[in-house]
MILOMI-496205 format. One record per atom (N, C-alpha, C): chain; atom name; z, y, x. Coordinates in nm, 4 decimals, decimal comma, always signed. Layout:
% MILOMI-496205
  chain  atom        c3        c2        c1
      A    CA         Z         Y         X
...
***
This chain:
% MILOMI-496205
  chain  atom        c3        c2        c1
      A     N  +10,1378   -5,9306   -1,8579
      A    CA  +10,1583   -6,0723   -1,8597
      A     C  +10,0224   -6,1405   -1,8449
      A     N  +10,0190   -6,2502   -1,7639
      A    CA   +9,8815   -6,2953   -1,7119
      A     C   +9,8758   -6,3796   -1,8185
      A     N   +9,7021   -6,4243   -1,8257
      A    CA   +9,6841   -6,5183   -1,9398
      A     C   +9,7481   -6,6784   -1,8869
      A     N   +9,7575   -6,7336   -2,0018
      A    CA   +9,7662   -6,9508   -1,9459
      A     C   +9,6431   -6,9914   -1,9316
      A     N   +9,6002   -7,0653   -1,9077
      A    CA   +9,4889   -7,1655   -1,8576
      A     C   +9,4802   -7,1897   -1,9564
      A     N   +9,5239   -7,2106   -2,1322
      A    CA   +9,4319   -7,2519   -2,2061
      A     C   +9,3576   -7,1151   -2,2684
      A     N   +9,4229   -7,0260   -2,2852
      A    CA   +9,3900   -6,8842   -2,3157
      A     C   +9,2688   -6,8347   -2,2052
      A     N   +9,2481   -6,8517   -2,0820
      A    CA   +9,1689   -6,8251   -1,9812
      A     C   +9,0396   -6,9382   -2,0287
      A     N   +9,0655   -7,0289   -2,0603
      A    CA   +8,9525   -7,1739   -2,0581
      A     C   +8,9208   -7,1129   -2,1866
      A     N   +8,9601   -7,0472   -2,3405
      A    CA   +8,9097   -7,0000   -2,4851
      A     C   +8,8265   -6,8968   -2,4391
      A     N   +8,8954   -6,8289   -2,4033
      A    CA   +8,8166   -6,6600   -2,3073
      A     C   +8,6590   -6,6941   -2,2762
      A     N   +8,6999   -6,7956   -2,1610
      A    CA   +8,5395   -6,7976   -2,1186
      A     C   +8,4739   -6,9288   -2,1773
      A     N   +8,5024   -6,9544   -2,3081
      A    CA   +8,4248   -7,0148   -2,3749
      A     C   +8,3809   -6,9423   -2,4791
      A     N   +8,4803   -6,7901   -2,5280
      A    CA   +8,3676   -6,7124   -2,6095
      A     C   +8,3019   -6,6192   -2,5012
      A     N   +8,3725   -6,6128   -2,4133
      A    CA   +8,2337   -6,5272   -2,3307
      A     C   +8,0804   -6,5797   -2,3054
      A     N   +8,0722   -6,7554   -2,2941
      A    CA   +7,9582   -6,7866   -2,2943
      A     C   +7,9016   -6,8342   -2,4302
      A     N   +7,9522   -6,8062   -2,5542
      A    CA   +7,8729   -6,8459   -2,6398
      A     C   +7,8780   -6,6874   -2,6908
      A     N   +7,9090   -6,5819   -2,6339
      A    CA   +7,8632   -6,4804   -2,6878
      A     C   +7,7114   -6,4238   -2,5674
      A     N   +7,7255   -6,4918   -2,4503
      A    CA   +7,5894   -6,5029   -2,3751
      A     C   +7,4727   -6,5427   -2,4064
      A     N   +7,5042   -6,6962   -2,4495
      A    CA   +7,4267   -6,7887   -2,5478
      A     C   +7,3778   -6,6940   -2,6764
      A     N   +7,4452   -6,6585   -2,7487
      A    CA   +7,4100   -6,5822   -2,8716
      A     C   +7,3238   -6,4610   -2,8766
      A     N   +7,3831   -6,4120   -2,7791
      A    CA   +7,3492   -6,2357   -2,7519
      A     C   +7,2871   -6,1564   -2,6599
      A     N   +7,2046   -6,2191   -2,5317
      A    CA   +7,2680   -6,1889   -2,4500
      A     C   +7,2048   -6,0304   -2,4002
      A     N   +7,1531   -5,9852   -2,5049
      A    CA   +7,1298   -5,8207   -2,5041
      A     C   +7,2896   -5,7738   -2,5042
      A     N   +7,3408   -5,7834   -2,5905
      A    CA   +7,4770   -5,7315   -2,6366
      A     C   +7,5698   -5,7845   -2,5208
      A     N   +7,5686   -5,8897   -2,4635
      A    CA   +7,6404   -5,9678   -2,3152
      A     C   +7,6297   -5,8584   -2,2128
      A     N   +7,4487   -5,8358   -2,2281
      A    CA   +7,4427   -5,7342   -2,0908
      A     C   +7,4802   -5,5745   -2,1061
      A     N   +7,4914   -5,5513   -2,2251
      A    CA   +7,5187   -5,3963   -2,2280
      A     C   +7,7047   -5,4125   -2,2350
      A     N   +7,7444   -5,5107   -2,2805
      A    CA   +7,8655   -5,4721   -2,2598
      A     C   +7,9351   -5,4812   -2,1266
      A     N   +7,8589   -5,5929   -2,0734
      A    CA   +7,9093   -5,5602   -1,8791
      A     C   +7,8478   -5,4880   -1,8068
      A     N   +7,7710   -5,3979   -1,8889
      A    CA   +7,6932   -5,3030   -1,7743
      A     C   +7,8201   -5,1406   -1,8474
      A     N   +7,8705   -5,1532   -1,9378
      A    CA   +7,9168   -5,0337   -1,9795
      A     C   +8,0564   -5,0010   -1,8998
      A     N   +8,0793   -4,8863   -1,8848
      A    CA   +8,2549   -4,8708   -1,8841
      A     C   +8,2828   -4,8010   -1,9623
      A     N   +8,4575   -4,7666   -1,9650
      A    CA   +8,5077   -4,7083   -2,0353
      A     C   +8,4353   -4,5455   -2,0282
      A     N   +8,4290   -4,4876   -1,9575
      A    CA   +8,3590   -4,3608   -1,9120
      A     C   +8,2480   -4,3148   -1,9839
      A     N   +8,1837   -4,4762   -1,9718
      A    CA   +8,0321   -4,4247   -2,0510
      A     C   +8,0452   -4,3356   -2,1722
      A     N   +8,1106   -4,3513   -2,2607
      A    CA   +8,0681   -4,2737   -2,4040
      A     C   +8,1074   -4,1277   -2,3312
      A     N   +8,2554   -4,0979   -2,3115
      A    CA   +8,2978   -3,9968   -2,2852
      A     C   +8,1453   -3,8925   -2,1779
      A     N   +8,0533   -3,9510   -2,1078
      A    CA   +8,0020   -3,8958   -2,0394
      A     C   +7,8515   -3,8809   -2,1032
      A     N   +7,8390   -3,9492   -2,2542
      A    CA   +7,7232   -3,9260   -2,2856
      A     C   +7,7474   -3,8068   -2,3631
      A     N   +7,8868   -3,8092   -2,3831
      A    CA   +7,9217   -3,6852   -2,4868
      A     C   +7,9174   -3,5572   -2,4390
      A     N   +7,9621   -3,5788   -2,2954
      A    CA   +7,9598   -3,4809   -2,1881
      A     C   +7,8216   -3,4148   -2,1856
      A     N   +7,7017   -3,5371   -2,1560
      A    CA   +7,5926   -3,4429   -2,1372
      A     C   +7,5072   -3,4387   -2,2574
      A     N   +7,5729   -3,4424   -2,3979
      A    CA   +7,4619   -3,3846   -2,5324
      A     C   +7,5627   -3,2484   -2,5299
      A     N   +7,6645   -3,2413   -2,4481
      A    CA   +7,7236   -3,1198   -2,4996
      A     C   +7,6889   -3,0209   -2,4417
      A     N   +7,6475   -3,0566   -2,3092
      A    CA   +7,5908   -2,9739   -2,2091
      A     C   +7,4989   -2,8635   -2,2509
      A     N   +7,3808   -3,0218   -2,3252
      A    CA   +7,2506   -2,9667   -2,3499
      A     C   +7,2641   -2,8841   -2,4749
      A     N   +7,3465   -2,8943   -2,5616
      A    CA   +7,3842   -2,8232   -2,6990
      A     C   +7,4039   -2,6635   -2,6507
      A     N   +7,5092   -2,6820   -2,5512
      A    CA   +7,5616   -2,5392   -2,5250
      A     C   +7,4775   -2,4537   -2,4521
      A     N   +7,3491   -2,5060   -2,4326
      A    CA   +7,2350   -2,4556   -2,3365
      A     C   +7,1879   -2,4172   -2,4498
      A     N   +7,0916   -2,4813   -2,5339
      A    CA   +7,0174   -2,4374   -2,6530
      A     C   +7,0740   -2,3978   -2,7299
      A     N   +7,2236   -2,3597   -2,7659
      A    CA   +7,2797   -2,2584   -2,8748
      A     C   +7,3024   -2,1661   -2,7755
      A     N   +7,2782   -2,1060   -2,6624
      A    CA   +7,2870   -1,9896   -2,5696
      A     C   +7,1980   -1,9221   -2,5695
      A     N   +7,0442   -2,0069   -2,5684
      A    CA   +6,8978   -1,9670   -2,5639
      A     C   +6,8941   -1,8875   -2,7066
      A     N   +6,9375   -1,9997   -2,7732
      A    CA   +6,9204   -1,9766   -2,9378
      A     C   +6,9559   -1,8265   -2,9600
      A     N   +7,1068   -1,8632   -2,9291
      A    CA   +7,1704   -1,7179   -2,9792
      A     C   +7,0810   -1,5491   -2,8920
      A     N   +7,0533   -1,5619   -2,7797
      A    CA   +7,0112   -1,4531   -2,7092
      A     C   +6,8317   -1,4546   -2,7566
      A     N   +6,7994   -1,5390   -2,8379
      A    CA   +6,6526   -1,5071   -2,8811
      A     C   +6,6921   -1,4724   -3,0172
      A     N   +6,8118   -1,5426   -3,1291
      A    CA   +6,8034   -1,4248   -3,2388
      A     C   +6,8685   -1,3148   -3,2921
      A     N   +6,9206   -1,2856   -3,1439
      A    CA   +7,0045   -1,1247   -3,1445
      A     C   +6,8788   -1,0249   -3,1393
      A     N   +6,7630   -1,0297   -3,1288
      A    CA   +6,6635   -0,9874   -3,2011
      A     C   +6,6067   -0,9932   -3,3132
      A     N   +6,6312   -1,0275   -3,3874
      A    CA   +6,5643   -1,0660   -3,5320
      A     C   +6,7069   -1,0581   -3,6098
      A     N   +6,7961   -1,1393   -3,5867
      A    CA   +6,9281   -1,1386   -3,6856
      A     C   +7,0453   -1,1145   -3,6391
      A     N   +7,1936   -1,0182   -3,6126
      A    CA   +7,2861   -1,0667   -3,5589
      A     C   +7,3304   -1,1381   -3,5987
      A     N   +7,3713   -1,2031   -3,7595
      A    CA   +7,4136   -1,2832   -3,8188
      A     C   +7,3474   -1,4329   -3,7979
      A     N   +7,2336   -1,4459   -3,7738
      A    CA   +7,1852   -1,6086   -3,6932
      A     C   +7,2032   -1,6130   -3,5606
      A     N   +7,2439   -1,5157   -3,4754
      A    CA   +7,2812   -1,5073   -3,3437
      A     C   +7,4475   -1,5290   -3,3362
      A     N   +7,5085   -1,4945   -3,4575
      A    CA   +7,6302   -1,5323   -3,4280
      A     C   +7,6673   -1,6807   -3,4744
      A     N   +7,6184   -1,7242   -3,5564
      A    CA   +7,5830   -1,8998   -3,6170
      A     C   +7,5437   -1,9379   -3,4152
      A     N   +7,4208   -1,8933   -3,3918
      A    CA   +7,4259   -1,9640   -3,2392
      A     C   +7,5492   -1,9636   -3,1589
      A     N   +7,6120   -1,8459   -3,1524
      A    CA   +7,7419   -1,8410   -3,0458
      A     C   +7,8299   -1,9498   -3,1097
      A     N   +7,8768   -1,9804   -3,2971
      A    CA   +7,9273   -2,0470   -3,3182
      A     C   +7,9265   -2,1821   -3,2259
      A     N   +7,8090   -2,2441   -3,2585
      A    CA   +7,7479   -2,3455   -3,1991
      A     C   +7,7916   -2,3481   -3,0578
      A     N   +7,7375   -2,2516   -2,9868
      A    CA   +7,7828   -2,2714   -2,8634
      A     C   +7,9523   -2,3210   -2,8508
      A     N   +8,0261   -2,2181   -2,9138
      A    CA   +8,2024   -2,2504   -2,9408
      A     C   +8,2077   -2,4078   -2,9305
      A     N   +8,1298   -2,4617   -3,0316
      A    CA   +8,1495   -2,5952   -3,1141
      A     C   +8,1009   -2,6751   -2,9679
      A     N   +8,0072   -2,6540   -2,9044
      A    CA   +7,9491   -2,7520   -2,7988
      A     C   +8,0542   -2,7250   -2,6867
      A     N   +8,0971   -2,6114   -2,6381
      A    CA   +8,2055   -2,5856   -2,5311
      A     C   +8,3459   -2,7420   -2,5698
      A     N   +8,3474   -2,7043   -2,7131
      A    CA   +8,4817   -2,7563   -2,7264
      A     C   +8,4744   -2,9360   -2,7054
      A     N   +8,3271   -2,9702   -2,7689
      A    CA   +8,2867   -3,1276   -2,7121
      A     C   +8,2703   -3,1631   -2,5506
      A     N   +8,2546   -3,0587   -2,4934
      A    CA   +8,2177   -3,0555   -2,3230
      A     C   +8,3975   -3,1005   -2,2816
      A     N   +8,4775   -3,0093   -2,3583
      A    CA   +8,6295   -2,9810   -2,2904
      A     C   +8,7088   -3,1154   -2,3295
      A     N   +8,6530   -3,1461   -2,4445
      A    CA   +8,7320   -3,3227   -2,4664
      A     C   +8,6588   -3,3639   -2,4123
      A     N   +8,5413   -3,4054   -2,4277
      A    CA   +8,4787   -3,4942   -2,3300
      A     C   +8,5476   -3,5071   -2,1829
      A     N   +8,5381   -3,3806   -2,1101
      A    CA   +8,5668   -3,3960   -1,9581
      A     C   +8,7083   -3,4250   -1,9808
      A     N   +8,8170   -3,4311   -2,0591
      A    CA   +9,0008   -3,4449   -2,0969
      A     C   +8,9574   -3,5796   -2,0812
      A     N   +8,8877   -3,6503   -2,1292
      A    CA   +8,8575   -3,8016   -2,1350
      A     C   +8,8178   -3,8451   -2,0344
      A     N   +8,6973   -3,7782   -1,9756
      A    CA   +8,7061   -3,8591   -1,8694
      A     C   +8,7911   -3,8413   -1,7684
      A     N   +8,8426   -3,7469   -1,7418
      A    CA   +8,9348   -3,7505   -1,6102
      A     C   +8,8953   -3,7465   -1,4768
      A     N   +8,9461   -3,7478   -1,3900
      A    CA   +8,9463   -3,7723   -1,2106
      A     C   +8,8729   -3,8500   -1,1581
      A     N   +8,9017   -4,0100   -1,2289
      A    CA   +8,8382   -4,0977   -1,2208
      A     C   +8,7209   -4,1002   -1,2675
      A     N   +8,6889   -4,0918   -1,4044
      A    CA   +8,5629   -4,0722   -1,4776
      A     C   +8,4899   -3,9917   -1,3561
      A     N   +8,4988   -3,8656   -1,3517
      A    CA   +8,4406   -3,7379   -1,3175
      A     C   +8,3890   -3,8268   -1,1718
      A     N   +8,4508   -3,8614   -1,0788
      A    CA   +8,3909   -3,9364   -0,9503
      A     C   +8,3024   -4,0634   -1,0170
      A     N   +8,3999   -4,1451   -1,0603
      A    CA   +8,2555   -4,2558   -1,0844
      A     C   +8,0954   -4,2057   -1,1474
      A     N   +8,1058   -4,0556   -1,2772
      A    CA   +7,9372   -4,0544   -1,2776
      A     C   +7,9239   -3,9530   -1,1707
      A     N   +7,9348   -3,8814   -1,0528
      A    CA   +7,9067   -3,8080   -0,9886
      A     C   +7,8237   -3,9038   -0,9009
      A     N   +7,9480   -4,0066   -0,8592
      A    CA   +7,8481   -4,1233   -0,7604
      A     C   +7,7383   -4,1834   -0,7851
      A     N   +7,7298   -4,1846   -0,9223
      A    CA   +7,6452   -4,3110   -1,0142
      A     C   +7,4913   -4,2110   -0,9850
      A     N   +7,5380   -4,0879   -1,0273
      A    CA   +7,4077   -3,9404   -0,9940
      A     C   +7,3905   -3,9743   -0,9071
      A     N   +7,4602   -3,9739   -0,7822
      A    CA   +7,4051   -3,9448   -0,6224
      A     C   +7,3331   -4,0879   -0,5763
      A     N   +7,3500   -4,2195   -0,6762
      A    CA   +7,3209   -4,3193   -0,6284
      A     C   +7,1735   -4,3621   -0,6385
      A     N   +7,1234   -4,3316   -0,7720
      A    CA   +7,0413   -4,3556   -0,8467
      A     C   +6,9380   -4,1655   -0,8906
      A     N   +7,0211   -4,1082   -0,8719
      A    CA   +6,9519   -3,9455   -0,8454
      A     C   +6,9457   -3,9002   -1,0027
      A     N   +6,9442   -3,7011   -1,0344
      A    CA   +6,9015   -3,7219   -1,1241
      A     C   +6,7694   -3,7450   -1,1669
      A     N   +6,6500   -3,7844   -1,1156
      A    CA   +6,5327   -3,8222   -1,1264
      A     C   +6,5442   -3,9399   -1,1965
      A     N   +6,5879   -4,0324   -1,0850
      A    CA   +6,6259   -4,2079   -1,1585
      A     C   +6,6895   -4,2081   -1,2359
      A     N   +6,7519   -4,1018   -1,3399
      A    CA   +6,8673   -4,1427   -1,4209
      A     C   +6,7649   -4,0774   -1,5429
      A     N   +6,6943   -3,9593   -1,5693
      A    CA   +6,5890   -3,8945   -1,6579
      A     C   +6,4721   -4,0260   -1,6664
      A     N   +6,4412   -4,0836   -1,5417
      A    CA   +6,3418   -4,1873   -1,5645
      A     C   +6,4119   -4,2887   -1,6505
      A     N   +6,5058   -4,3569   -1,6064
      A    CA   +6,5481   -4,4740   -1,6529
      A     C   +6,5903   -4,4393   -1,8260
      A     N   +6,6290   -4,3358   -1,8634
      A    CA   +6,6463   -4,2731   -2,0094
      A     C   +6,5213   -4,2953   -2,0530
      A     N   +6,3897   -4,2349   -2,0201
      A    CA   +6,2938   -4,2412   -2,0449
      A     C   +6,2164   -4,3638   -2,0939
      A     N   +6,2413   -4,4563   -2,0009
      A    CA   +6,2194   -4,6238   -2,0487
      A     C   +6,3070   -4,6459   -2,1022
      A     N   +6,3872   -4,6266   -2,1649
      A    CA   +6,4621   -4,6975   -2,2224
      A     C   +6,4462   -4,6426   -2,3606
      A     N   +6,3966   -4,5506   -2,3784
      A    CA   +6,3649   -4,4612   -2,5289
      A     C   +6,2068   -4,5123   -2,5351
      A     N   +6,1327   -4,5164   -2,4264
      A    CA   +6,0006   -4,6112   -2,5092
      A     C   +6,0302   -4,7530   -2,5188
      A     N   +6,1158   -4,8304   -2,4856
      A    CA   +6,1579   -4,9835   -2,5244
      A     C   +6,2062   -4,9932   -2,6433
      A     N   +6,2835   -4,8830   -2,6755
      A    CA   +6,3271   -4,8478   -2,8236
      A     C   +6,2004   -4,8698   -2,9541
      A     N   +6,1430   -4,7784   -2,9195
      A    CA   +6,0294   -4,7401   -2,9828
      A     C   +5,8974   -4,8325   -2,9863
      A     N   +5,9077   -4,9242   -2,8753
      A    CA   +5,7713   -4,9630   -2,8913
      A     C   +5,7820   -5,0693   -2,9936
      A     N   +5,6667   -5,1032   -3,0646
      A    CA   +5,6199   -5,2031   -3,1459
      A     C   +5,6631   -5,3527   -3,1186
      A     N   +5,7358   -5,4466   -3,1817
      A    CA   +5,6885   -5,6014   -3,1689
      A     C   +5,6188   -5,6106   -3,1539
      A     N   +5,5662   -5,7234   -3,0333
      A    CA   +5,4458   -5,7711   -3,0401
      A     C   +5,4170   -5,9316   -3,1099
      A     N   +5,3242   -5,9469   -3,2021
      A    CA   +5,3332   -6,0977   -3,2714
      A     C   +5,2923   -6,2078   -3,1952
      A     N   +5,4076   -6,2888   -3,2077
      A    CA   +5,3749   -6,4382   -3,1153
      A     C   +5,2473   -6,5003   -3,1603
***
């Protein structure tokens, strides 16, 4: 059911006083999609199931019992990879493939990169 014109005219009067207010929070929420989380989950799971692989095959020398805690891990990261990708779907799965090929994974490690020293850096005092 489509909105009325007064419901459409409320809409985009909190959309611009949440611009006015916010407009960090304005821009990350129209820069996000639904996809996004599902695909950040995708790739900490990635990287999890990489370093509990390493993990586990460096302390099947020293311990089998901390080598099997790693395989655990690995289990545990497989199973965040397998919802993750259930979530994103067909759709998901093409939109970040394109988003990679658009921007590269170079531009996508860079742009993480600034965005974790913007995090981090200091206020500066007016």
């Amino acid at each position: 059911m489509p909105l009325s014109e007064d419901e459409q005219r409320i809409l985009s009067e909190i959309e611009s006083q949440l611009r006015a207010s916010d407009p960090d929070l304005a821009r990350q929420v129209g820069s996000t999609t639904i996809y996004s989380h599902a695909l950040r989950q995708l790739r900490w799971g990635i990287v999890a199931f990489v370093a509990s692989l390493v993990l586990s095959v460096l302390l099947l020398t020293v311990n089998f019992v901390l080598a099997f805690v790693g395989f655990l891990a690995m289990v545990v990261s497989a199973v965040v990879i397998e919802r993750a990708a259930r979530r994103m779907g067909r759709a998901g799965m093409s939109e970040a493939s394109q988003a990679l090929r658009a921007g590269g994974l170079r531009g996508y490690f860079n742009d993480a990169g600034q965005k974790a020293r913007e995090r981090f850096r200091k206020p500066e005092d007016d």
